[in-house]
LODRENKOL-695922 format. One line per field, with one value per residue (C-alpha): x, y, z; residue number from 0; residue in one letter. Coordinates in steps of 0.2 Angstrom, whole numbers, plus 5000, padded with zeros to 4 digits. Layout:
c1	c(X, ...)
c2	c(Y, ...)
c3	c(Z, ...)
seq	c(NUM, ...)
type	c(A, ...)
//
This chain:
c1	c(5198, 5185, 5185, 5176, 5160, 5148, 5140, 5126, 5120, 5123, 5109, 5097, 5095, 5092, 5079, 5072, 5072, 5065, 5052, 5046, 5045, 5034, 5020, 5025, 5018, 5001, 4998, 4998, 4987, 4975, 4975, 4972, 4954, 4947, 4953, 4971, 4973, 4968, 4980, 4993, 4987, 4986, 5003, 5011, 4998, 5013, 5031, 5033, 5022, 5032, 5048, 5043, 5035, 5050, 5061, 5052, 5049, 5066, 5070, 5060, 5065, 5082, 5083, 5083, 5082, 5063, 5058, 5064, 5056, 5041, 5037, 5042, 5028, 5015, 5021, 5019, 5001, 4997, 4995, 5007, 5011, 5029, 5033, 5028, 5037, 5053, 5050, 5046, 5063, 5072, 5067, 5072, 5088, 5089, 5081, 5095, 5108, 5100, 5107, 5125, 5121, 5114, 5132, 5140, 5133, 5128, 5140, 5128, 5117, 5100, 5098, 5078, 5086, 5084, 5064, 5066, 5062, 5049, 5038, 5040, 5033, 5019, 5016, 5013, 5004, 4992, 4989, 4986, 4974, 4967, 4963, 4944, 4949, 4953, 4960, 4971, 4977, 4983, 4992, 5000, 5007, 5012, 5022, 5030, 5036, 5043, 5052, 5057, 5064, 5076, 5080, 5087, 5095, 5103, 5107, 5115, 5126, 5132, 5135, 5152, 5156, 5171, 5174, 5171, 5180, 5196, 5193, 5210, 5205, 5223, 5229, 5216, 5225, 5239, 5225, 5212, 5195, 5189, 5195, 5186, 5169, 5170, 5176, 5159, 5149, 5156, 5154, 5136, 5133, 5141, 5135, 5118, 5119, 5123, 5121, 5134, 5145, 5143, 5150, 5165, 5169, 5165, 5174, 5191, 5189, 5189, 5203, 5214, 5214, 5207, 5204, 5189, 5190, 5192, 5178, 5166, 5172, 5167, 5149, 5145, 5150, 5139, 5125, 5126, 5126, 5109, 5103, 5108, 5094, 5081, 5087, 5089, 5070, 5064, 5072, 5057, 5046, 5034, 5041, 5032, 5045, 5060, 5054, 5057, 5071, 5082, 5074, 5086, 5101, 5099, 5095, 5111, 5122, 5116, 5118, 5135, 5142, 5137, 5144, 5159, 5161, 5156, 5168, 5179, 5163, 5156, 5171, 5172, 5154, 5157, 5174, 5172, 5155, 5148, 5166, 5168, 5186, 5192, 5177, 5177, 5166, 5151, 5160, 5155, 5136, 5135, 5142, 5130, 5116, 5121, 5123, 5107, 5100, 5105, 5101, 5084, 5083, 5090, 5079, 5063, 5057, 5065, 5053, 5039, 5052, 5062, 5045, 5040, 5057, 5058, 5040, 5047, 5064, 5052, 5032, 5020, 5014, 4996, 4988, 4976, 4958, 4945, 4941, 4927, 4925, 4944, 4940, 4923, 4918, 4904, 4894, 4884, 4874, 4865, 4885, 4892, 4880, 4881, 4899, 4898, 4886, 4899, 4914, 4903, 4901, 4919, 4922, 4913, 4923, 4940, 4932, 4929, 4944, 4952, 4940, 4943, 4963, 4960, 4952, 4961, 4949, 4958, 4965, 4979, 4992, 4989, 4987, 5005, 5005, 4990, 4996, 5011, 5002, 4988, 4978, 4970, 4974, 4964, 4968, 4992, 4991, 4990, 4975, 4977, 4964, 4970, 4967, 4950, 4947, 4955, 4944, 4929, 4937, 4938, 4921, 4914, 4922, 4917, 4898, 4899, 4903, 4888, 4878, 4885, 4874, 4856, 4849, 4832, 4823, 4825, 4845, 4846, 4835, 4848, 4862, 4858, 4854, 4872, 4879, 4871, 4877, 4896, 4893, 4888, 4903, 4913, 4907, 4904, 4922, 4926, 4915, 4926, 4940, 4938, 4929, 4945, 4954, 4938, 4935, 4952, 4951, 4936, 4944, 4959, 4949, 4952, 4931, 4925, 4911, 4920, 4930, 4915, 4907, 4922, 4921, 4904, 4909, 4922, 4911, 4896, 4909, 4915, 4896, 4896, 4911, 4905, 4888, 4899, 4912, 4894, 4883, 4895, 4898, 4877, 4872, 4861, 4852, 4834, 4837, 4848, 4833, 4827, 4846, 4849, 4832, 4836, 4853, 4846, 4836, 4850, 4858, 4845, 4843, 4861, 4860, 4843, 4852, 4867, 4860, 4849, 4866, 4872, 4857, 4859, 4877, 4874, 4858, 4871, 4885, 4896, 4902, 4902, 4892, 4905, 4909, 4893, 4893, 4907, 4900, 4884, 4892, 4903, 4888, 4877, 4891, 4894, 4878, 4874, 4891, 4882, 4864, 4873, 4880, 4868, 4858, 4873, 4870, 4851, 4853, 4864, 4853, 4838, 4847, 4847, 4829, 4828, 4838, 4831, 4813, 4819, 4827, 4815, 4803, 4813, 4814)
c2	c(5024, 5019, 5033, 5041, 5029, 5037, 5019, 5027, 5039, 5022, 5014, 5027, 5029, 5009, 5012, 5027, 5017, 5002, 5013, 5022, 5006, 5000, 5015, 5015, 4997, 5001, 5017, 5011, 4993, 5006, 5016, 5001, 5006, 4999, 5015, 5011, 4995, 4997, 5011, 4998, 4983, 4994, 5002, 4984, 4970, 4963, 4960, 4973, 4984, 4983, 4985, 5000, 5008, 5002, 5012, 5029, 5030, 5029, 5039, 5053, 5049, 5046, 5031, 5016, 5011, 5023, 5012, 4996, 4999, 5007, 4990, 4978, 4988, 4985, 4967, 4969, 4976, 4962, 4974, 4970, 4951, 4943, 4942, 4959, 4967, 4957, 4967, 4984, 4981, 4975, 4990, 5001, 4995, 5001, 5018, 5021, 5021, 5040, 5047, 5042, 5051, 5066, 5064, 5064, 5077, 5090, 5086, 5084, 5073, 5075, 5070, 5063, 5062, 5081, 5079, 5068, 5085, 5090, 5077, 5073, 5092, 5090, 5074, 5076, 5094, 5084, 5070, 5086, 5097, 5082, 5070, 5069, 5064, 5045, 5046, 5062, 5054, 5040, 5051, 5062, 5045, 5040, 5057, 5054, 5037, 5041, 5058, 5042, 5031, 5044, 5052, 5036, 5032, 5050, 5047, 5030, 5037, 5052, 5041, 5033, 5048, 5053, 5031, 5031, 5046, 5038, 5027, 5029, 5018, 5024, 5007, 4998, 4997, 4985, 4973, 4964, 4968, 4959, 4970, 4985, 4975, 4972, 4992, 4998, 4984, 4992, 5011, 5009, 4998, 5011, 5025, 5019, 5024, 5019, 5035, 5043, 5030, 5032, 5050, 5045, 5033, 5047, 5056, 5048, 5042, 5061, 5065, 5052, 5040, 5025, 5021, 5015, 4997, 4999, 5012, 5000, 4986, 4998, 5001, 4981, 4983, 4996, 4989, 4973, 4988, 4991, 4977, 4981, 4994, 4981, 4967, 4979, 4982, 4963, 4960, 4954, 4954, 4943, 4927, 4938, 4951, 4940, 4935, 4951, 4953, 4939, 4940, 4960, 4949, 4936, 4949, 4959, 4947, 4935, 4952, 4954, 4937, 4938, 4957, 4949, 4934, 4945, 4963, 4961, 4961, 4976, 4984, 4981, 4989, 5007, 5009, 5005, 5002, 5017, 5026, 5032, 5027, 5044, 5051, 5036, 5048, 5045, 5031, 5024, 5030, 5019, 5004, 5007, 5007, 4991, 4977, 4983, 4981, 4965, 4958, 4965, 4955, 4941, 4938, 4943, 4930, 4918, 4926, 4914, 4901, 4912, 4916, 4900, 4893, 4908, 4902, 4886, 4893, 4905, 4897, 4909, 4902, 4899, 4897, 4883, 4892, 4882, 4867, 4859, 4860, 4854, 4834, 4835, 4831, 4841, 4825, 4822, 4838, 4835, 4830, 4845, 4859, 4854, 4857, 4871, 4879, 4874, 4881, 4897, 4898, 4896, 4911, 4919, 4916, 4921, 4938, 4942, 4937, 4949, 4961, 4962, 4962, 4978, 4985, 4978, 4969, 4955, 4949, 4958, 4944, 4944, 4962, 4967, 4953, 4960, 4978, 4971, 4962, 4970, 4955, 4941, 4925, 4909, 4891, 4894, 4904, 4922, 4930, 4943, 4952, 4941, 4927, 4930, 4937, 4918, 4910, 4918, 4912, 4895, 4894, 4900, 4889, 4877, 4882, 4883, 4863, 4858, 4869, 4856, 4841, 4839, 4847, 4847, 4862, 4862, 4859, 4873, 4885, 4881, 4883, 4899, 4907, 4899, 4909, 4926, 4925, 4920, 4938, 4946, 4941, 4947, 4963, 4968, 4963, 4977, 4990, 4986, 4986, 5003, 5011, 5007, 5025, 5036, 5026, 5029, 5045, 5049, 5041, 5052, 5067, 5078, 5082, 5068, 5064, 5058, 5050, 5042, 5040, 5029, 5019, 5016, 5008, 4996, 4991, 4986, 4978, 4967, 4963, 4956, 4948, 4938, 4935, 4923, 4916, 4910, 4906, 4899, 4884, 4882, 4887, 4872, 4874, 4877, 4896, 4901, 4911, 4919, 4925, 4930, 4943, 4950, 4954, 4962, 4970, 4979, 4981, 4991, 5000, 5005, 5014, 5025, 5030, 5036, 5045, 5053, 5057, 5065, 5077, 5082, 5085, 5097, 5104, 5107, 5111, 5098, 5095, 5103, 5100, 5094, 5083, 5075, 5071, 5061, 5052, 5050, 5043, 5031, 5025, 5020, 5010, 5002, 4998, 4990, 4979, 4975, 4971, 4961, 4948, 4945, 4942, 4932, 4920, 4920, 4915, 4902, 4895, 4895, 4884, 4872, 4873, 4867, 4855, 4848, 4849, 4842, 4825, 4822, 4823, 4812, 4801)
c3	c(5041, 5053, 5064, 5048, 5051, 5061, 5069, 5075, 5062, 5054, 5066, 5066, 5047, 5046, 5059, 5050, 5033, 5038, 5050, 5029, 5023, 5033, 5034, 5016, 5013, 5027, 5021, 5001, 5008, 5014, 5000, 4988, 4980, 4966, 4955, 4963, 4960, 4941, 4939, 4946, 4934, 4920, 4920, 4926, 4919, 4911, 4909, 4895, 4904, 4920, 4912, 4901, 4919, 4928, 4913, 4915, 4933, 4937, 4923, 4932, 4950, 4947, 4960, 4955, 4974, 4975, 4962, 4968, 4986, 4979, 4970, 4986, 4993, 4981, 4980, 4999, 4999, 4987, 4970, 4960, 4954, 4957, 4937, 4934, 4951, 4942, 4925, 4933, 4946, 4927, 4921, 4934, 4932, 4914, 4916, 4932, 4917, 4913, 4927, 4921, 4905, 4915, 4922, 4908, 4899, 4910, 4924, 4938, 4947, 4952, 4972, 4976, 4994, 4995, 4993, 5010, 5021, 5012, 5011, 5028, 5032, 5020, 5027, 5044, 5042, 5031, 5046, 5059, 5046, 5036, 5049, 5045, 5029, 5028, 5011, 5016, 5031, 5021, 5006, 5022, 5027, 5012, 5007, 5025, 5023, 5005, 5016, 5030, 5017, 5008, 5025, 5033, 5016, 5016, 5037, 5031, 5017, 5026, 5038, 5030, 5018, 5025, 5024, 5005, 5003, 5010, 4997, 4985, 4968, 4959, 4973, 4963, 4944, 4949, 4954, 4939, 4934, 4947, 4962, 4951, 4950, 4971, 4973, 4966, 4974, 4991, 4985, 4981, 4996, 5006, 4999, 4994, 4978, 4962, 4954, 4968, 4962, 4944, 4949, 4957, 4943, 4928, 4940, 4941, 4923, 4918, 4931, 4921, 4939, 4931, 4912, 4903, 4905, 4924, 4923, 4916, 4929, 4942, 4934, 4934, 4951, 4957, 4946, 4959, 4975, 4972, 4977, 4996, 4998, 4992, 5003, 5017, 5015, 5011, 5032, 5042, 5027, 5021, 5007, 4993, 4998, 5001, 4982, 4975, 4984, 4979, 4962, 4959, 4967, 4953, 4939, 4943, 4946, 4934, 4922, 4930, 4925, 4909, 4906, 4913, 4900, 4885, 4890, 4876, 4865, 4874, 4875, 4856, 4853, 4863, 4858, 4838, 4834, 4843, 4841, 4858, 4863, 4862, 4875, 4890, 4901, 4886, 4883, 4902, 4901, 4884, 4892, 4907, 4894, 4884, 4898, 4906, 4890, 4886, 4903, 4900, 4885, 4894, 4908, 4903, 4894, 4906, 4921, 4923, 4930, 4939, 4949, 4951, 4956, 4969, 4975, 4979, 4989, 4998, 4999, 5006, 5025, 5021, 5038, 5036, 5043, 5036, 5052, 5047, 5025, 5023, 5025, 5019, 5003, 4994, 4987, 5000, 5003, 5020, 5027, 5017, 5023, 5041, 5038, 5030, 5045, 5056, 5047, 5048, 5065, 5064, 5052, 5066, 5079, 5072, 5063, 5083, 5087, 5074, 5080, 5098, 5096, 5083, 5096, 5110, 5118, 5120, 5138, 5146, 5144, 5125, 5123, 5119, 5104, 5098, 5098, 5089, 5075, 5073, 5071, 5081, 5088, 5091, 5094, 5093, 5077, 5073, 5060, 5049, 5039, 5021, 5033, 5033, 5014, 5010, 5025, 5015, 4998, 5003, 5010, 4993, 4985, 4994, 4991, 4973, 4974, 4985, 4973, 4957, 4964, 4965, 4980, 4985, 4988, 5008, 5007, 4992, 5004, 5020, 5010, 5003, 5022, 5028, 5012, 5016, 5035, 5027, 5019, 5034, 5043, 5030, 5027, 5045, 5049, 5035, 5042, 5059, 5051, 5042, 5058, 5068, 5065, 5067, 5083, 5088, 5083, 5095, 5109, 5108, 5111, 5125, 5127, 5141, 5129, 5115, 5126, 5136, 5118, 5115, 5129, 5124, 5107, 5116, 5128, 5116, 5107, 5120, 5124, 5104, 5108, 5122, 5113, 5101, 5109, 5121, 5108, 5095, 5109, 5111, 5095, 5094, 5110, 5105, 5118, 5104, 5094, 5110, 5115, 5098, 5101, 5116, 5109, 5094, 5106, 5117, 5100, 5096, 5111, 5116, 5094, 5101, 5119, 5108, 5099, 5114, 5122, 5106, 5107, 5125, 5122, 5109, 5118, 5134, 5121, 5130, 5111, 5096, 5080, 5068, 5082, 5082, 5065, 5067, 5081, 5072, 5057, 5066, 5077, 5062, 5054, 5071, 5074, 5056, 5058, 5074, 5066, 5052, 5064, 5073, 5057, 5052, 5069, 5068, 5051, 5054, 5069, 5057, 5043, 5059, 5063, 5044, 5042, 5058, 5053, 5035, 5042, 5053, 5040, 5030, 5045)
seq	c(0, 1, 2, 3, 4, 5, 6, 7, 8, 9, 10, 11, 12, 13, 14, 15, 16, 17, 18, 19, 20, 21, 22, 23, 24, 25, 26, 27, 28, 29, 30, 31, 32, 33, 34, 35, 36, 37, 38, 39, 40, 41, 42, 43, 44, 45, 46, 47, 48, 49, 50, 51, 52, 53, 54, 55, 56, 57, 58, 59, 60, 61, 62, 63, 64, 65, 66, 67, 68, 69, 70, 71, 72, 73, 74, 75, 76, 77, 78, 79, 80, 81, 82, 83, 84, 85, 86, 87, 88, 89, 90, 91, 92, 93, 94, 95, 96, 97, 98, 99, 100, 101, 102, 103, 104, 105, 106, 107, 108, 109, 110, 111, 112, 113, 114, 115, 116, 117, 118, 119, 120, 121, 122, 123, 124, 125, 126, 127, 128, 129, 130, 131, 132, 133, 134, 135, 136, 137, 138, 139, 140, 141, 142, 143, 144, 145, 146, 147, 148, 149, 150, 151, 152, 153, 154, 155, 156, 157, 158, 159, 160, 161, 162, 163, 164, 165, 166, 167, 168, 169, 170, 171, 172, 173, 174, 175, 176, 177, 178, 179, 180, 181, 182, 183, 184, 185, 186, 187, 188, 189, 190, 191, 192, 193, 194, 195, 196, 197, 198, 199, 200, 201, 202, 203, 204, 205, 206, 207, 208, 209, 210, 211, 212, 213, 214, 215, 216, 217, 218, 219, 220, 221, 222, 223, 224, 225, 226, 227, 228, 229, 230, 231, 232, 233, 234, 235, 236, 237, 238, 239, 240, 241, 242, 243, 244, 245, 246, 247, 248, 249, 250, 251, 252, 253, 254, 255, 256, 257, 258, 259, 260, 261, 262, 263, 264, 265, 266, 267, 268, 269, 270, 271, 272, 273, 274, 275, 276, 277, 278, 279, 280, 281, 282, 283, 284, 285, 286, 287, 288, 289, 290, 291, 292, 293, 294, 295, 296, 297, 298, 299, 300, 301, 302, 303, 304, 305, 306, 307, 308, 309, 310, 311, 312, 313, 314, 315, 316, 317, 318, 319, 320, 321, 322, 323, 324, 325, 326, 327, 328, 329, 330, 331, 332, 333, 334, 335, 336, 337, 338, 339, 340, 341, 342, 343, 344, 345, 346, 347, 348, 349, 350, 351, 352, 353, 354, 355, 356, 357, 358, 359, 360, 361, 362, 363, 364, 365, 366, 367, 368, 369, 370, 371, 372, 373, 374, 375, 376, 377, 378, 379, 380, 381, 382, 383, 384, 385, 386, 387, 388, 389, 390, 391, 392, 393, 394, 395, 396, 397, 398, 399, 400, 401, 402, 403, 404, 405, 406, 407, 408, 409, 410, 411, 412, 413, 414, 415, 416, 417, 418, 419, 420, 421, 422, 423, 424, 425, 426, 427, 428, 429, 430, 431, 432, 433, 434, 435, 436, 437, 438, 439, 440, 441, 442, 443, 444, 445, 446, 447, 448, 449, 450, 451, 452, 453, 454, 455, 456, 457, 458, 459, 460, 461, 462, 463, 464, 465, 466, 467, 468, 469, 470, 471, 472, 473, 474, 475, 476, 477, 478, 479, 480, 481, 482, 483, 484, 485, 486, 487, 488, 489, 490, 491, 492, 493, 494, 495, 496, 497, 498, 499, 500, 501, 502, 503, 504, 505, 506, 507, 508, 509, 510, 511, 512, 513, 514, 515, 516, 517, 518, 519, 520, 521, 522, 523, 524, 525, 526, 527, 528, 529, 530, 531, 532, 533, 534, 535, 536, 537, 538, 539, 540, 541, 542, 543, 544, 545, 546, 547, 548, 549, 550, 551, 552, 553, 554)
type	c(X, X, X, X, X, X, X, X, X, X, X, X, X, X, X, X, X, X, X, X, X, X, X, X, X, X, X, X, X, X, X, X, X, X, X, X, X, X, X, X, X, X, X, X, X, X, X, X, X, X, X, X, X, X, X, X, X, X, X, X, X, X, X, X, X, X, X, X, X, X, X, X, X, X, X, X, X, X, X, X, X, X, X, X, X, X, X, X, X, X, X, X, X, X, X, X, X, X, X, X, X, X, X, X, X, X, X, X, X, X, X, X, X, X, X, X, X, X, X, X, X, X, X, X, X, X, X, X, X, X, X, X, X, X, X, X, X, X, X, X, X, X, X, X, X, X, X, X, X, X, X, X, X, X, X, X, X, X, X, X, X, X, X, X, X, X, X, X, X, X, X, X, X, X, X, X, X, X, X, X, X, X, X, X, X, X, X, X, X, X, X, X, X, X, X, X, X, X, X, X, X, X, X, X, X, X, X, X, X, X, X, X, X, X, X, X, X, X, X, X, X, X, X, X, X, X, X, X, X, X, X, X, X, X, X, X, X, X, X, X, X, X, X, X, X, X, X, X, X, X, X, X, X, X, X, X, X, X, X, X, X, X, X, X, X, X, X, X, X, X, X, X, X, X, X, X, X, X, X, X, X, X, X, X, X, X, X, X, X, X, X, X, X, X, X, X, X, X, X, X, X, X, X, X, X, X, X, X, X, X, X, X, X, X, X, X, X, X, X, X, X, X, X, X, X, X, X, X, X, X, X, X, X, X, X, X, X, X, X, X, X, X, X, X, X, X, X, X, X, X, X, X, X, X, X, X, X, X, X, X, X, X, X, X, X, X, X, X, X, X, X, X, X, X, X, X, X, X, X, X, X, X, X, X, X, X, X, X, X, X, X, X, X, X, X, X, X, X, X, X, X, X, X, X, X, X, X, X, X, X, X, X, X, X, X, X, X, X, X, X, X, X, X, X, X, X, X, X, X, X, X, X, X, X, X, X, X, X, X, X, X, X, X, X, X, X, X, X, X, X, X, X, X, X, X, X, X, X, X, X, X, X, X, X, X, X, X, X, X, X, X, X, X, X, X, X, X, X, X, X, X, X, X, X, X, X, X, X, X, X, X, X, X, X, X, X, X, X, X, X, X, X, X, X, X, X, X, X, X, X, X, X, X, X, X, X, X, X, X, X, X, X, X, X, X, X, X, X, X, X, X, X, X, X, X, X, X, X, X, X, X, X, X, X, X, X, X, X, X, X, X, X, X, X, X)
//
């Protein structure tokens, strides 16, 4: 039997699936507009929502398992809430029962897996002839990780076919309910399917192989199977993930156990109520229905506590950022804002951090890492873009306290200038963050001037970069504000010689127009990200000349 499993087809269609999953996730985090996020929020803002959108999508796809992954990448990209990715994954489990009435009616079953080829083809022509196009290069990505994800699911079931087609349930009726309930949790695992198995069992049930009562075993059975795929995809995720995840095992199963305990009831409703003992292949897409159904109605009132308890067996691993605002208590304004220009300066550092490791400035010996993660590291611990959005949170928060008590009007005008640089760090990091791909982009040109032109970004980068990690140590040596000037001064003159070259260039016709436009265009949002922090630093060092000049006023 095992010389039917084809181990590394096996390997290679987990590699491929978890490869989908995860450009699936980036590729929907960078998609995440505003517009985006509503249509997400609106169509899953709550549990009857998600279940209702969780019934027609798979309805449509036919796959519970799209849906399912689908949502662990929203919940992944931090759009969907963990209650209502519960309610939308419930609800896919109920609208998966169409495909056994599909099935049973018509006699065929629709295969998403087939759509695998094609979206990969439109996929990666869309990141060749769309590549000036952010967005498109992100939707290309998107249609070529859904293709990814159904390929390695289609590698991973062909894999074992001849295994599951080996498979002889007539041994299976001298053994309980039980043993019918396990077969279909390993068909489905096997074949990553439900649907597939639903099949087979409508199948045999029609053949005469296994009656209706064994039949509906099996359908619990595969119901738990699904859960595989999810799990599979939760491996090396974050808890949000894991959450989601473990939350389809306890809903199947939970639903699984109680089908379990009440069959002679639902056996009772199909057979006399509904009046389908004489037609067990309807018969079986009825039952499929009803326990999905009645776990719906089970579980989701009950999921509020099942998300918080599933908070507890898997926290999210907040990193503790804030250094200098975490023991200091807002009441004392003179002692608060200090901190606050300090935890600042700090917000600083670690944006550069970030920064430099996006753009692989980092040192050799921690490239690798960075290459990896995608994010910075200062002090042991790793950064990540949300690691900066909460960083920037916390500070705010942290503001709006000092702002509660009664400041006088030197202390309010620091503390708004403190505030605006906060801002400046923020937003430049996102025009750095958003620039990366163009930049990248231009340095993967064959034309020696984009490539020299991309050379030129890193290296004013890394001239920022050294900037802060020097002044962020002195920032309260009285040279600061000169520094800070001749800085803004390069910054200033390294945007005018750009664009000189760019002009030569095309004058010489070293590079094409459209290609200037690019270059142009990146150059100005690199430049303002520039401009900002250094306003962010000169406006931190002159909250210092204040506060200064106000004690010793005081004084």
């Amino acid at each position: 039997m095992l010389d039917s499993f084809d181990e590394w087809k096996f390997l290679a269609g987990l590699g491929i699936f978890l490869f989908g999953m995860f450009m699936m996730e980036e590729s929907i985090r960078l998609l995440a507009g505003r517009s985006f996020k509503i249509m997400i929020r609106r169509y899953t803002g709550s549990r009857i929502k998600g279940l209702i959108s969780g019934m027609v999508s798979t309805a449509i796809l036919q796959s519970s398992s799209a849906v399912s992954l689908m949502v662990l990448a929203f919940v992944g990209a931090g759009l969907m809430s963990l209650v209502n990715a519960i309610a939308v994954i419930i609800g896919a489990k109920v609208g998966t029962t169409f495909t056994a009435w599909i099935v049973a009616v018509l006699g065929f079953k629709f295969k998403i897996d087939a759509f695998a080829q094609p979206l990969i083809g439109i996929g990666g022509l869309g990141l060749i002839f769309l590549s000036r196009s952010e967005r498109y290069v992100n939707v290309s990505k998107l249609c070529a990780a859904f293709g990814f994800l159904f390929l390695g699911l289609d590698f991973m079931k062909t894999s074992v076919e001849g295994l599951a087609a080996s498979i002889d349930l007539s041994a299976l009726p001298t053994l309980g309910l039980w043993a019918y309930v396990l077969a279909g949790i390993v068909l489905t695992a096997i074949m990553q399917s439900s649907s597939a198995t639903i099949a087979v069992i409508l199948t045999t049930i029609f053949s005469g192989i296994i009656d209706f009562n064994q039949g509906a075993a099996m359908v619990i059975g595969a119901n738990v199977g699904t859960t595989v795929t999810i799990l599979i995809a939760s491996i090396g995720g974050i808890p949000a993930k894991k959450q989601v995840a473990i939350s389809s095992l306890v809903f199947t199963g939970g639903t699984a156990i109680v089908a379990l305990i009440l069959l002679p009831i639902l056996f009772w409703i199909v057979k006399d109520l509904f009046g389908l003992a004489g037609n067990p292949v309807l018969g079986i897409a009825a039952f499929h229905t009803l326990f999905n159904l009645m776990g719906a109605v089970i579980f989701l009132p009950a999921l509020p506590l099942m998300a918080r308890l599933l908070k507890r067996l898997f926290p999210e691993k907040l990193t503790v950022l804030t250094r200098y605002i975490v023991n200091t208590t807002p009441k004392v304004p003179e002692a608060a804002i200090a901190a606050l220009r300090r935890e600042i300066w700090h917000q600083l550092e670690l944006s550069l951090e970030y920064i430099a490791a996006k753009y692989k400035l980092v040192p050799k010996k921690r490239q690798r890492e960075a290459e990896h993660q995608s994010s910075g590291q200062i002090l042991g611990y790793s950064i990540h873009y949300s690691d900066l959005d909460f960083l920037h949170a916390e500070i705010f928060s942290f503001y709006a306290k000092i702002q509660e008590q009664n400041l006088d009007e030197a202390e309010a005008r620091q503390l708004e200038a403190i505030m605006r640089s906060s801002r400046s760090i923020m937003n430049a990091t996102k025009n750095f963050y958003d620039l990366l791909q163009e930049i990248e982009d231009i340095g993967n040109d064959d034309n020696p001037f984009m490539i020299k032109a991309y050379s030129g970004f890193k290296e004013r980068l890394q001239e920022l970069k050294t900037l802060v990690e020097k002044t962020a140590k002195t920032h309260d040596d009285p040279a600061t504000a000169e520094v800070l000037e001749q800085f803004f001064a390069r910054v200033e003159a390294a945007d005018k010689a750009f664009i000189s070259g760019c002009s030569k260039a095309v004058a010489q016709g070293r590079v094409r127009e459209q290609e200037v436009t690019r270059l142009l265009m990146a150059n100005r949002f690199f430049t303002q990200s520039n401009r900002m922090l250094v306003f962010s630093m000169q406006g931190l060092d002159k909250a210092y000349e204040w506060a200064v000049s106000d004690h010793q006023g005081k004084a």
